[in-house]
Every structure is written in C-alpha cells, then in structure tokens.
C-alpha positions in Angstrom: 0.0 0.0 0.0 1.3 3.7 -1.3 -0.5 6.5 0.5 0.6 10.1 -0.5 -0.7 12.2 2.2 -1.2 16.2 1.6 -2.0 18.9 3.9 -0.4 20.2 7.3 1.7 17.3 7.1 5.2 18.3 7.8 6.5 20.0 10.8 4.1 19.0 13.0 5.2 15.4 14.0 3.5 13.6 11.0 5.9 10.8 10.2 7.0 10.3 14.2 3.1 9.5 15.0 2.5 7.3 12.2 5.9 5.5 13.1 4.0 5.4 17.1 0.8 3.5 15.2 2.5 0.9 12.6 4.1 -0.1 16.3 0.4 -1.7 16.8 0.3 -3.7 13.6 1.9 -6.0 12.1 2.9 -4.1 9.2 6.8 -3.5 7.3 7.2 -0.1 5.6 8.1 3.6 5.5 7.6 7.1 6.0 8.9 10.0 4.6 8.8 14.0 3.5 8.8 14.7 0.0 9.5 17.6 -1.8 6.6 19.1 -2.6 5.0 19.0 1.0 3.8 15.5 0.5 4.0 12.6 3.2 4.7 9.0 1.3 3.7 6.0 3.2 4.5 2.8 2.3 3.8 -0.2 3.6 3.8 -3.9 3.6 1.4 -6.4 5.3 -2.1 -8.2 5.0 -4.8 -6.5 3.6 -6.7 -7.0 6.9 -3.5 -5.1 8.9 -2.7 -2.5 6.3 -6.9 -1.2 6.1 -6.7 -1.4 9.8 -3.3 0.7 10.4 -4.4 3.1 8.0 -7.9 4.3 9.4 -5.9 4.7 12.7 -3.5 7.1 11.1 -6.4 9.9 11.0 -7.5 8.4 14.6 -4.2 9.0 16.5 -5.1 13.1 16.0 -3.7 13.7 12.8 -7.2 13.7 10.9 -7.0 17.9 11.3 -3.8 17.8 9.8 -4.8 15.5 6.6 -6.2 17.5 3.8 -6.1 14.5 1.1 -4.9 11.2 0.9 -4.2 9.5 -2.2 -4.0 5.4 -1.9 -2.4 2.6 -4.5 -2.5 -0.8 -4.1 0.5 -3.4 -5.7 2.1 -6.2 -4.7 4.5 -6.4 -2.1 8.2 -6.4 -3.1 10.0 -7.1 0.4 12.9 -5.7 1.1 11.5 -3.8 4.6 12.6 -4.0 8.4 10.1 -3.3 11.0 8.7 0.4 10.2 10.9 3.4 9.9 11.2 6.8 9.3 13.0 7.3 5.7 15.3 10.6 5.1 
C-alpha cells in the first residue's frame, strides 16, 4: 500500500506519529517527507492489517492535519525491516 498524504503534514510530528501507530500492527514499511510538501507511506502487510493501520493514522489526531490522501495498491516487493522513518 502507497499513501501520499497532503496537507499540514510536515513539521508538525507527521511521520513520528504514524511511526507510534504501525508499532500496533503487524505491518513493514516507511515514511517519509517529499519535496513538494507530501508525506509517502509505504507499507507492507495483509490487507486486513494495512486497512486497519491506516484508518488509525487519522485516529491518532492527525485527521486535522490531513487534507487529502491519495491510496495505491501493488504487490508487495519485500525488502522492509520493521517500520521506519526514511530521510
């Protein structure tokens, strides 16, 4: 799962709180600042755990912060170690 997140989503402790909620699923992935403002989120799991980790991004009080949130779905390719924060 690929979410591109928009909005008041840098500075403000974006990519440390989502880190805080993957810790309650059993999910593999990423976070990270883009360029343009953007937050990417990546991350690996079952369907089941990746729906469930992502409507308790907005829950953990970020939903004021989110102003869009743009979700793709692929196969996943591996390669992740427990969830981090990318630079």
């Amino acid at each position: 799962m690929q979410i591109f997140y928009s909005g008041r989503v840098q500075g403000v402790g974006f990519r440390y709180t989502v880190k805080s909620v993957a810790a309650g699923f059993d999910i593999v992935g990423t976070v990270r600042n883009l360029m343009d403002g953007r937050v990417e989120l990546i991350a690996e799991g079952t369907k089941e755990e990746l729906n469930a980790f992502r409507a308790a991004i907005p829950e953990a009080g970020l939903a004021a912060n989110i102003r869009d949130e743009a979700v793709a779905w692929s196969e996943a390719r591996g390669g992740f170690r427990g969830f981090e924060i990318a630079r």
